[in-house]
Structures are given as C-alpha cells and as structure tokens.
Short mmCIF file of the C-alpha atoms (twelve columns), coordinates in Angstrom:
data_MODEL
# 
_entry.id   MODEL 
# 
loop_
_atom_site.group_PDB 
_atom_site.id 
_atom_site.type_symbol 
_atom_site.label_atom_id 
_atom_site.label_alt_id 
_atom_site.label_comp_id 
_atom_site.label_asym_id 
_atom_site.label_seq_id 
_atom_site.Cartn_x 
_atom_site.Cartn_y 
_atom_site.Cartn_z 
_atom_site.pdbx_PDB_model_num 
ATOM 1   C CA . UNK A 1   -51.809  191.149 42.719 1 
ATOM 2   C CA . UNK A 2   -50.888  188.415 40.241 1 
ATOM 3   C CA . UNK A 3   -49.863  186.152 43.510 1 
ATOM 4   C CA . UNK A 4   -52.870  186.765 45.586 1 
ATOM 5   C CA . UNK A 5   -55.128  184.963 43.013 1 
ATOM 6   C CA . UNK A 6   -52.393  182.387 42.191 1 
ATOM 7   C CA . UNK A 7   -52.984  182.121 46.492 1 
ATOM 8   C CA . UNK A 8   -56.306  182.525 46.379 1 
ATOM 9   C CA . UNK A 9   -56.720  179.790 43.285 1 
ATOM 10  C CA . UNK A 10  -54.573  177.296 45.260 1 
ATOM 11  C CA . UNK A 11  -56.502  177.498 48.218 1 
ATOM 12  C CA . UNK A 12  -59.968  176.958 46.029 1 
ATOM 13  C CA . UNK A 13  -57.908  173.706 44.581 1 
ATOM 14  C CA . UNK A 14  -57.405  172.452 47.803 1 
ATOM 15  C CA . UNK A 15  -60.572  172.961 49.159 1 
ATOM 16  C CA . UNK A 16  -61.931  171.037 46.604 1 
ATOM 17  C CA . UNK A 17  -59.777  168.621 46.755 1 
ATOM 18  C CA . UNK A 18  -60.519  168.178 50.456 1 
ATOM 19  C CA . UNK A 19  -64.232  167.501 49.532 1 
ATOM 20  C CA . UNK A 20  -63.397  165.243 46.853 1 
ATOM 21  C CA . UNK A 21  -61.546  163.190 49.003 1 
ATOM 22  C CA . UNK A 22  -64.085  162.880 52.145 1 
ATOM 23  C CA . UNK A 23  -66.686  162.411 49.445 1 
ATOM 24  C CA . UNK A 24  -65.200  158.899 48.065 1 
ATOM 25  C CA . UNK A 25  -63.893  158.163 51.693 1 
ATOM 26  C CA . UNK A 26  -67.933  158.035 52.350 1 
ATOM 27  C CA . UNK A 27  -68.718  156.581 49.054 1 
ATOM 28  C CA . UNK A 28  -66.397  153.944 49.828 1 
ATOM 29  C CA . UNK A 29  -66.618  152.866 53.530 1 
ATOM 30  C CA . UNK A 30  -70.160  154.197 54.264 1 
ATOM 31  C CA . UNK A 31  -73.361  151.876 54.021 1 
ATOM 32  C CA . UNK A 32  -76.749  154.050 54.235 1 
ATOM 33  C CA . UNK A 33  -79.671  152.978 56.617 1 
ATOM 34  C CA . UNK A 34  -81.606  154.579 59.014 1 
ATOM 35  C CA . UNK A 35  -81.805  153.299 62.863 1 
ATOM 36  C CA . UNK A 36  -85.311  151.798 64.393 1 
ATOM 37  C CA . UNK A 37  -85.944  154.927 66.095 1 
ATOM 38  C CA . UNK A 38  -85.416  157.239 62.602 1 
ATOM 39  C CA . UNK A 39  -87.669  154.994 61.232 1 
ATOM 40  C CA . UNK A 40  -90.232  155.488 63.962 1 
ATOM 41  C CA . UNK A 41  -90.596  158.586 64.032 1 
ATOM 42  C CA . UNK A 42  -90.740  158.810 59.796 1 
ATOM 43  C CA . UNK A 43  -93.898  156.649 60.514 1 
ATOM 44  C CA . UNK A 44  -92.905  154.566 57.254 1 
ATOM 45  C CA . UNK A 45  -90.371  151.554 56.805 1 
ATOM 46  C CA . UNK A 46  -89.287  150.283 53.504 1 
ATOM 47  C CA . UNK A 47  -89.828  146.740 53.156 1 
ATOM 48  C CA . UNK A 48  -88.295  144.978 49.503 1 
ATOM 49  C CA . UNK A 49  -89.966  142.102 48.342 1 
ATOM 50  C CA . UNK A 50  -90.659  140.136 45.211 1 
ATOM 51  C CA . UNK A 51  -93.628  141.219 43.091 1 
ATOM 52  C CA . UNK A 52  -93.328  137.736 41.046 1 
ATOM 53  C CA . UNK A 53  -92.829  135.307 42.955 1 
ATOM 54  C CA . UNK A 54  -95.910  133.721 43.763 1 
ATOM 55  C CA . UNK A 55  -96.733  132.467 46.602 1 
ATOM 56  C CA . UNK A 56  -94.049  133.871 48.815 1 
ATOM 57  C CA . UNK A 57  -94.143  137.990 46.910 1 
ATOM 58  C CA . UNK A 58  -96.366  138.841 44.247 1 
ATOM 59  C CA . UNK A 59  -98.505  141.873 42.969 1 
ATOM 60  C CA . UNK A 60  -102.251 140.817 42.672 1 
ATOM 61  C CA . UNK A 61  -104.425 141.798 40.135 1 
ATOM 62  C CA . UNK A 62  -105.908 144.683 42.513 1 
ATOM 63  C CA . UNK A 63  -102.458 145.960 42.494 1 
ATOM 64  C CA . UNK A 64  -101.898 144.937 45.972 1 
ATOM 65  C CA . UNK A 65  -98.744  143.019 47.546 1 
ATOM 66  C CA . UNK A 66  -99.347  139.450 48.282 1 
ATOM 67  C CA . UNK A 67  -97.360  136.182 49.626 1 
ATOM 68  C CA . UNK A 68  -95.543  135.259 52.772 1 
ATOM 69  C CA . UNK A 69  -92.560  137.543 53.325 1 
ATOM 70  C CA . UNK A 70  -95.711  140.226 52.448 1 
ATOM 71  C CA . UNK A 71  -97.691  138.508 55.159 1 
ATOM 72  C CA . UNK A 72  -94.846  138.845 57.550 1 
ATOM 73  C CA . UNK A 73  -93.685  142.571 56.269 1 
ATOM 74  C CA . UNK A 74  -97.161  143.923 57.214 1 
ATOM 75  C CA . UNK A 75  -97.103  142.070 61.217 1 
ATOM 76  C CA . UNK A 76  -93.445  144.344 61.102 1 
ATOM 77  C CA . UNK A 77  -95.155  147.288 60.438 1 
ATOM 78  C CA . UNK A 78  -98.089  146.499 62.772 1 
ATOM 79  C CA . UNK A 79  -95.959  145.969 65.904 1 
ATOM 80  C CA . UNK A 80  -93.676  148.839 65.139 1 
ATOM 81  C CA . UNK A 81  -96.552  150.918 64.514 1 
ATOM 82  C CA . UNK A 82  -95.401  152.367 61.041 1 
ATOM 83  C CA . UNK A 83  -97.139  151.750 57.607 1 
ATOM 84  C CA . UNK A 84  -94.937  149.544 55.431 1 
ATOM 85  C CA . UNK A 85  -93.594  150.737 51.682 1 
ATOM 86  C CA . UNK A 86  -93.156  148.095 49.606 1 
ATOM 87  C CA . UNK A 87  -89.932  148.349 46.905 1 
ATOM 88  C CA . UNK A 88  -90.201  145.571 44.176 1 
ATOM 89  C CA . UNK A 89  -86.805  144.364 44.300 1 
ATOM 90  C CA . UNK A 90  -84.999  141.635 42.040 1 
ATOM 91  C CA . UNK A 91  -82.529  138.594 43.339 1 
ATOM 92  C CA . UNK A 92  -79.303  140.589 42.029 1 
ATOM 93  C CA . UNK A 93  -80.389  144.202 43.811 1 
ATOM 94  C CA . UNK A 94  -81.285  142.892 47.176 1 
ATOM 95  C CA . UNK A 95  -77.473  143.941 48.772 1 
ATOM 96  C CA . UNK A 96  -77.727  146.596 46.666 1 
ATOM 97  C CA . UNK A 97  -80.949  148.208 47.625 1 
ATOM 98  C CA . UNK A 98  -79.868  147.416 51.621 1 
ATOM 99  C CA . UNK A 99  -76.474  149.414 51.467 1 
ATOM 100 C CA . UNK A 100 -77.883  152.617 49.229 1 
ATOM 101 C CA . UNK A 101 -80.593  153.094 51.859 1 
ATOM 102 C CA . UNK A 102 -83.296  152.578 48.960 1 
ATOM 103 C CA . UNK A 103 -84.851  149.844 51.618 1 
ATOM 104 C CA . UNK A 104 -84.874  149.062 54.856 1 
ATOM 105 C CA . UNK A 105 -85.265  145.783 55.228 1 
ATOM 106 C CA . UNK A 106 -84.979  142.876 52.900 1 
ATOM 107 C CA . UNK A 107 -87.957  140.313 52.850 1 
ATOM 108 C CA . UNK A 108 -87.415  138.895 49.443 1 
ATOM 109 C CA . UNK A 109 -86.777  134.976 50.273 1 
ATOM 110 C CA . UNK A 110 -83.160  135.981 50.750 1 
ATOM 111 C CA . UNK A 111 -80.940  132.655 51.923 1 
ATOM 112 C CA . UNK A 112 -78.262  133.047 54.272 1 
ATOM 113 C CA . UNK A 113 -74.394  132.854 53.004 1 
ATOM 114 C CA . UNK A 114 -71.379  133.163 54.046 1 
ATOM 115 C CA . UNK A 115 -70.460  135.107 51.393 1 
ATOM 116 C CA . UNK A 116 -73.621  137.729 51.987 1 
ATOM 117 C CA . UNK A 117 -73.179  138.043 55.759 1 
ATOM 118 C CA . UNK A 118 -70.463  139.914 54.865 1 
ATOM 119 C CA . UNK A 119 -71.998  142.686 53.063 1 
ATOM 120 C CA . UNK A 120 -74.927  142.207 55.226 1 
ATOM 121 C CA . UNK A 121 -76.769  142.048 58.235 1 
ATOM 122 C CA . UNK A 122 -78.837  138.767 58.673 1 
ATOM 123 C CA . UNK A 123 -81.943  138.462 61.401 1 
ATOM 124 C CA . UNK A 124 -83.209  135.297 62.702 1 
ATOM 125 C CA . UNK A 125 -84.020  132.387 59.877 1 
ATOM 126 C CA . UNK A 126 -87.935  131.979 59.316 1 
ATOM 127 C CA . UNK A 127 -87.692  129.733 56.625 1 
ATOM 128 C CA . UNK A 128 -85.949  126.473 55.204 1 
ATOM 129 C CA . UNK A 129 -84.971  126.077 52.211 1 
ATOM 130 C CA . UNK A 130 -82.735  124.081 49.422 1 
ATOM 131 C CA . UNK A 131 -82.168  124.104 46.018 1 
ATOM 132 C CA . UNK A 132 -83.810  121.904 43.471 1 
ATOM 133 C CA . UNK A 133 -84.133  121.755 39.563 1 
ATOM 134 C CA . UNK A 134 -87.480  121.711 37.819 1 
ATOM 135 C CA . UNK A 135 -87.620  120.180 34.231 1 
ATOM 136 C CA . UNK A 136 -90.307  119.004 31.485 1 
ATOM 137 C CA . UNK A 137 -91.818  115.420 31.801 1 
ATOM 138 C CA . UNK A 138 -90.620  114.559 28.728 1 
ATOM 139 C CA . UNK A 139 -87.141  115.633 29.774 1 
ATOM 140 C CA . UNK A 140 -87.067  115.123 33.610 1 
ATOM 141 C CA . UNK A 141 -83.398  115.943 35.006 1 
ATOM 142 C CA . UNK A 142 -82.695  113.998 38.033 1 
ATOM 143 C CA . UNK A 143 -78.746  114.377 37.715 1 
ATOM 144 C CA . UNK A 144 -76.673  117.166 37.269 1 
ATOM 145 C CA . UNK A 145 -73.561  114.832 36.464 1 
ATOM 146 C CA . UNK A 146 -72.425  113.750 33.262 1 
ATOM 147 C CA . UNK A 147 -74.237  117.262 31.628 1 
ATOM 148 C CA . UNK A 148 -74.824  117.211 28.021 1 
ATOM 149 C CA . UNK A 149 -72.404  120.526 27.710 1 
ATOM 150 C CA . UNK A 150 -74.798  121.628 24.445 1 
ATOM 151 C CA . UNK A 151 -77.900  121.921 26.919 1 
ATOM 152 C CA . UNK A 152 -77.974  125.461 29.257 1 
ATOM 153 C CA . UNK A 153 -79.861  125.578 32.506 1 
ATOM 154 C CA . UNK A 154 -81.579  127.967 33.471 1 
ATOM 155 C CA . UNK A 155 -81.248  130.185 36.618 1 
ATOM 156 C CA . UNK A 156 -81.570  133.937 38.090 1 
ATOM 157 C CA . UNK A 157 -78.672  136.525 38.261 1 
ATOM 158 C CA . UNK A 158 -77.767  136.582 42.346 1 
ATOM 159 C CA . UNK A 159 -79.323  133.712 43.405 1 
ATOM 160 C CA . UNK A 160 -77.515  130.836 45.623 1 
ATOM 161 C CA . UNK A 161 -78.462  128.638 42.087 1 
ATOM 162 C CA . UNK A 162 -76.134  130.546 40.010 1 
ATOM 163 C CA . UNK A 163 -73.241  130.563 42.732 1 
ATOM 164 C CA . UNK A 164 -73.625  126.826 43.445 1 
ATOM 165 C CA . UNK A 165 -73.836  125.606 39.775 1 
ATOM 166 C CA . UNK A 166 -70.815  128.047 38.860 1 
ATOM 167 C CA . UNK A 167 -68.489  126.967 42.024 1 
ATOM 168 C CA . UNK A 168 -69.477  123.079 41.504 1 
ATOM 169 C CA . UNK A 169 -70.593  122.428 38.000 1 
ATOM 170 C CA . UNK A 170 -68.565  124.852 36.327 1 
ATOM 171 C CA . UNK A 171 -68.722  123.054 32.600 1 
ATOM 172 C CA . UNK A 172 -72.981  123.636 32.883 1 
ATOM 173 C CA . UNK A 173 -73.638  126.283 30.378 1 
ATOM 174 C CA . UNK A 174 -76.068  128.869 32.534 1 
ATOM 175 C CA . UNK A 175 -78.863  130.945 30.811 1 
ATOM 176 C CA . UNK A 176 -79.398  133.947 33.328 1 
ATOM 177 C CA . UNK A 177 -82.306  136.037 33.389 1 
ATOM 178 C CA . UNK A 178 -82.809  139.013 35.745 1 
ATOM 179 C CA . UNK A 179 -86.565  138.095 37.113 1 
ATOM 180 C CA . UNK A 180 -88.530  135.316 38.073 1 
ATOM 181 C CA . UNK A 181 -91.112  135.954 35.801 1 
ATOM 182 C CA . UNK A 182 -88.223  136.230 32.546 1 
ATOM 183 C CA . UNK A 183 -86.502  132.728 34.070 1 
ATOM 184 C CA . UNK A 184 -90.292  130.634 33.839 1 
ATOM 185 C CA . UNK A 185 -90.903  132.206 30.673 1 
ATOM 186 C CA . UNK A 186 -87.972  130.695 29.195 1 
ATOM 187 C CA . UNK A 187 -88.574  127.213 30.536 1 
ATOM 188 C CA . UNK A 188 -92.338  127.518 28.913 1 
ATOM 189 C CA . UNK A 189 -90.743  128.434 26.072 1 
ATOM 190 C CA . UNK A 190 -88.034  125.494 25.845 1 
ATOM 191 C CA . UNK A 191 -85.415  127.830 25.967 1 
ATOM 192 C CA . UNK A 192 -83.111  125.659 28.706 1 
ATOM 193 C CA . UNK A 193 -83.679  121.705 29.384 1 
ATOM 194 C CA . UNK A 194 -83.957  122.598 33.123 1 
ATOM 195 C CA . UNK A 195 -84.579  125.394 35.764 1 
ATOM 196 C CA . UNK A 196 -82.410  125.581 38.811 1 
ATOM 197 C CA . UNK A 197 -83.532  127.812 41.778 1 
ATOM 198 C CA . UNK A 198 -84.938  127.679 45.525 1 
ATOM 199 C CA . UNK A 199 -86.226  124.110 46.151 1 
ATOM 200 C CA . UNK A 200 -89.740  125.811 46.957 1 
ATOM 201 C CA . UNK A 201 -89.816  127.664 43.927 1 
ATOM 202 C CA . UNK A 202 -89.541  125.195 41.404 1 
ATOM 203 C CA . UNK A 203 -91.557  123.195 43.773 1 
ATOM 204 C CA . UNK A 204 -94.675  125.567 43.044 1 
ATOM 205 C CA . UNK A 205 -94.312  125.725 39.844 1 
ATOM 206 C CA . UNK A 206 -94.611  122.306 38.923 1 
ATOM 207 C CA . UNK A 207 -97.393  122.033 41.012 1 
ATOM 208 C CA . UNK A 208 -98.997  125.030 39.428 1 
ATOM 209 C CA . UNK A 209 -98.047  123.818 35.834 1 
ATOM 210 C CA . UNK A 210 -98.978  120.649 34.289 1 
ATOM 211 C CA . UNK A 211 -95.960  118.791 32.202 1 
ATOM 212 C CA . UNK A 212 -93.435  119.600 34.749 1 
ATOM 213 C CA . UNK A 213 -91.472  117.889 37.462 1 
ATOM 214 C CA . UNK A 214 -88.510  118.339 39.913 1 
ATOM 215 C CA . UNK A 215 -86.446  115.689 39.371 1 
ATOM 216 C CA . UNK A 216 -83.865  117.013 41.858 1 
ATOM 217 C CA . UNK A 217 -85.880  118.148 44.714 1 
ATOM 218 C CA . UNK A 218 -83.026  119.173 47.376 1 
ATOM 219 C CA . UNK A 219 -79.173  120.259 45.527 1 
ATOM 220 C CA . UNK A 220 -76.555  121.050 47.929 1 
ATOM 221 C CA . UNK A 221 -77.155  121.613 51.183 1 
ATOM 222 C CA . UNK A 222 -80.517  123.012 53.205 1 
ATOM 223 C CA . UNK A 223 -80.156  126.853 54.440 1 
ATOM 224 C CA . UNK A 224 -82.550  129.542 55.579 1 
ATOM 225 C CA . UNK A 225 -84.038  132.387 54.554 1 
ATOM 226 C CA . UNK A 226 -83.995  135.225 56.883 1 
ATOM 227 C CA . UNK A 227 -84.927  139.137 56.838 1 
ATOM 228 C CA . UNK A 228 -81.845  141.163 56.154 1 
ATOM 229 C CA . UNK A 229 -80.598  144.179 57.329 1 
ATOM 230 C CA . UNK A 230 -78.041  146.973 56.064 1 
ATOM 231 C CA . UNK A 231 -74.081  146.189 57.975 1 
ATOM 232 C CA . UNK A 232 -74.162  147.620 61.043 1 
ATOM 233 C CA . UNK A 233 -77.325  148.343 61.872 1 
ATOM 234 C CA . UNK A 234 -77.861  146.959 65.010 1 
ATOM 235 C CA . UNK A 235 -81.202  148.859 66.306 1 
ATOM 236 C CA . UNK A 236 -83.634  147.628 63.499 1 
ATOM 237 C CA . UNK A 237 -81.254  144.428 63.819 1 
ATOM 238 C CA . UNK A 238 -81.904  143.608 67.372 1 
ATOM 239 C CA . UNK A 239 -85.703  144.299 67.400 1 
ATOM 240 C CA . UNK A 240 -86.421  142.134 64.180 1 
ATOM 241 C CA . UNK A 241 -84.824  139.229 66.157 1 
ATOM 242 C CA . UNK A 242 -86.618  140.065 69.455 1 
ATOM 243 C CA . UNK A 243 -90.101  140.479 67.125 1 
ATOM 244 C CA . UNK A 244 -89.496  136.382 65.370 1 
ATOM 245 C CA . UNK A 245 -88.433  135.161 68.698 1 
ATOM 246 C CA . UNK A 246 -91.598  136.975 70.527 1 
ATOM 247 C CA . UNK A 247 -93.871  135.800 67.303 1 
ATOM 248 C CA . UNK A 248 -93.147  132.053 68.127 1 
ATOM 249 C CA . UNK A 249 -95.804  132.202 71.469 1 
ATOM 250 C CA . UNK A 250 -98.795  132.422 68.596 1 
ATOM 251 C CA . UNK A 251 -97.157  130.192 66.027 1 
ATOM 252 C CA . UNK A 252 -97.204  133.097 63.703 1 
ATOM 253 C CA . UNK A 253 -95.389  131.737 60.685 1 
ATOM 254 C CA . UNK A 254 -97.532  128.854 60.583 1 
ATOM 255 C CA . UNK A 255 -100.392 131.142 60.236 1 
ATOM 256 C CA . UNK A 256 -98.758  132.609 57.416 1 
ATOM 257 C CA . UNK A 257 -97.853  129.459 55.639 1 
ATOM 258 C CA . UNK A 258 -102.032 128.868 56.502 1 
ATOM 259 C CA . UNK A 259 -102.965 131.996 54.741 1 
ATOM 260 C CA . UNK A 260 -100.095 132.104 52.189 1 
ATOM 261 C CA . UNK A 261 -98.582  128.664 50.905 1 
ATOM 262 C CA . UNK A 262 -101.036 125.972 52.191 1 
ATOM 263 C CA . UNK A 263 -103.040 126.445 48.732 1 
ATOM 264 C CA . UNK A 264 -99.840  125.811 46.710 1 
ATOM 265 C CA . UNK A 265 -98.229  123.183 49.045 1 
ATOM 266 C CA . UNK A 266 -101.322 121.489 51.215 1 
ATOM 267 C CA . UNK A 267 -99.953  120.640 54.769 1 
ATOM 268 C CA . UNK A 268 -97.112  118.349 53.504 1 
ATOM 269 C CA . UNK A 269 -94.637  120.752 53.296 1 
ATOM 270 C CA . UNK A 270 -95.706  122.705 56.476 1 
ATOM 271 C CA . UNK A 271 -92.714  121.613 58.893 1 
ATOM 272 C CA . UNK A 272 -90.294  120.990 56.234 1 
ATOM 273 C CA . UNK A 273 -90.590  124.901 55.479 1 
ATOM 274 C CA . UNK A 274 -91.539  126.733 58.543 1 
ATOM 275 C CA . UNK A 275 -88.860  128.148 60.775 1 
ATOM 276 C CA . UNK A 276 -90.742  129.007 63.746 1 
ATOM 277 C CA . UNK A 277 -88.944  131.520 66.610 1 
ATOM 278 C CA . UNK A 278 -85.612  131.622 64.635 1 
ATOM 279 C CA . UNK A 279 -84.894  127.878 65.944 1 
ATOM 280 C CA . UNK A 280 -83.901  125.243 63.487 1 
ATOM 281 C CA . UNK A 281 -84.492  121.849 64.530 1 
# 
C-alpha cells in the first residue's frame, strides 16, 4: 500500500511538473494575437492609441477618440467591416500591449526602429517624423552640446527621445515621465529647461502655447511612424499594407491631415509629414 501512493504521488509530481514546464515554454516563446480572419468574425478589432496627445490621439470632451491615427483607426475598421475598440495606451506599453494580445494593432505615433522590429511587426510608414526639443523663450535650447550637467531634460519613458539622448548624450540628466500629459505639465511648471520628443509634438505645442519655441526642430535622423503589429502575424500584417497602399488612389492621409492637423500646423507642414501609400520620397 505504502508504495502505491509513494507511485501514485510521483506520478502527480510529474504531471505537474510537465505542465509547469509547457506553461513557461509558452510564457516564454509565445506572443498572443489573433489572425485577420479571428478578428472578422469577433466583429471587433482593438486599436491602441494615445488619449493625450493632441492632435494625432486624444479623448474629447464628449468622451470620444479624436486625432489622426483615430482618423485612420476608424477607415481600418470601416473597410474590414468590424467596429473598432479603442485601448488608451502609453509610449512604454505599446510592445507590451501588442505581444499580451491586450490590442491588436498599434496606432499610437509609434516610429520605426531597429531595435522594435524585433519585438514587432511594422506595416507600411504613413508618417514622417524627427525629433526636436521644445524650450521657454526666455531659455530657448538650440544645442544639445556643451549641456549644463545641473539642468535635466525632459522626455517620455519608451520613446525614440529617451533612447537617442541616453545612447548619444549620455552626461544629459533625463526627467522621465510616463504620459504626455505628465511630460508638458512639467515643462509648464519649469520643472526641466527643455522637452525632447517627436519633432511634431513639440512642434504643436509651441504653437498651441505662447512663450515657447523649438529651438532644435529636427535631432538625429528623420524616421516614420507606422501601424504595428504583434511578431508574426502575417494575416492582419499583409492586409494593413495592402489597405495604405490601396488608400493612396484617394489621397487618404492627406484628408486626414485636412480634418486632423491642418488646424494645428496650416498647410506648411502638409508634405513634410504625410506619408502617402507607404512610399517615402
């Protein structure tokens, strides 16, 4: 009797084991999404974006989703004939988000990198963009060399800012902050001399905010911002691309910018931002 159950106990302990070990196998190797045609037939894709970051993805003050990668996120929905969830994301849990399955797509002015294409998926760019630094007028920043090492700049945890200042000016003291809204209330509130982010953020806020100016307009070099997929999965991959290539017959993100950014930018910055058909010129 006494070794059946020390049989039967060692068979329970290696059952469990078994599970154990598939279970962090999957933890470890497998990335969560669901194809185009589960996503179909669910009737409902899951679309992160920013809900402050005016103009490009905001929440209005009906509640609803606003901006351009909103703009584009609801012509995705449209032509795939689902209704679109919006998930209010931040910069640091956009890879995050992608490989739990908590979204499907990312449309949350994400830039392509070399560094995120591994853990990623990118589609076709729609969108330009560079870094630049926005600072008070009584304090304008046009050079990042020969840094006062007392003064912190500000920038956003995950953002191509905070990687290019730490790889090239590693000596800059950063002052991170987790949203975009927590980042501009610090520079209101003198917290940091200067604001590093996306060119075209710090572009609209200046322009939105009397007593600032970007001194350094482009940092680095240009990139794009494109929609963003989950590793692998090449279904809701392949038909994103196919949908910005297909939207370029009816200029469609020039609309957008029309509806979207032309208030905050006029028509100057038109072709300097638009991608149009996943082709840059």
């Amino acid at each position: 009797m006494k070794n059946l159950k020390i049989k039967k106990l060692a068979a329970v302990t290696a059952a469990l084991a078994t599970v154990f070990s598939i279970t962090a196998y999957a933890e470890d190797t497998d990335t969560v999404y669901r194809t185009l045609e589960e996503i179909q037939e669910d009737g409902t894709i899951n679309i992160g974006v920013f809900s402050d970051k005016n103009p490009f993805g905001y929440v209005d003050e009906n509640g609803e989703y606003q901006g351009y990668d909103v703009y584009f996120a609801n012509r995705i929905g449209e032509d795939l004939g689902v209704e679109v969830n919006f998930v209010s994301t931040e910069a640091a849990n956009r890879i995050e988000y992608l490989q739990t399955g908590k979204v499907d797509v990312i449309l949350a002015n994400f830039t392509v990198t070399d560094e995120r294409a591994e853990e990623v998926d990118f589609a076709l760019p729609y969108m330009n963009v560079a870094l630049g630094v926005v600072s008070p007028d009584d304090n304008v920043i046009t050079s990042l060399d020969d840094w006062n090492t007392d003064d912190q700049i500000i920038v956003i945890s995950g953002t191509t800012a905070e990687t290019y200042l730490t790889e090239n000016y590693p000596d800059i003291p950063l002052q991170k902050y987790d949203s975009y809204a927590n980042a501009k209330n610090a520079l209101e509130n003198g917290n940091g001399v200067a604001w590093a982010n996306d060119n075209t953020e710090v572009i609209a806020f200046a322009l939105q905010n009397e007593g600032y100016t970007v001194g350094i307009p482009e940092l680095g070099s240009k990139d794009t911002i494109a929609p963003a997929v989950s590793k692998g999965n090449e279904t809701l991959l392949n038909w994103i691309n196919e949908e910005i290539e297909s939207l370029a017959d009816e200029q469609f993100f020039h609309k957008a910018y029309d509806e979207t950014l032309a208030d905050t930018y006029g028509e100057e910055y038109k072709e300097e931002l638009v991608v149009e058909g996943g082709k840059v010129e």
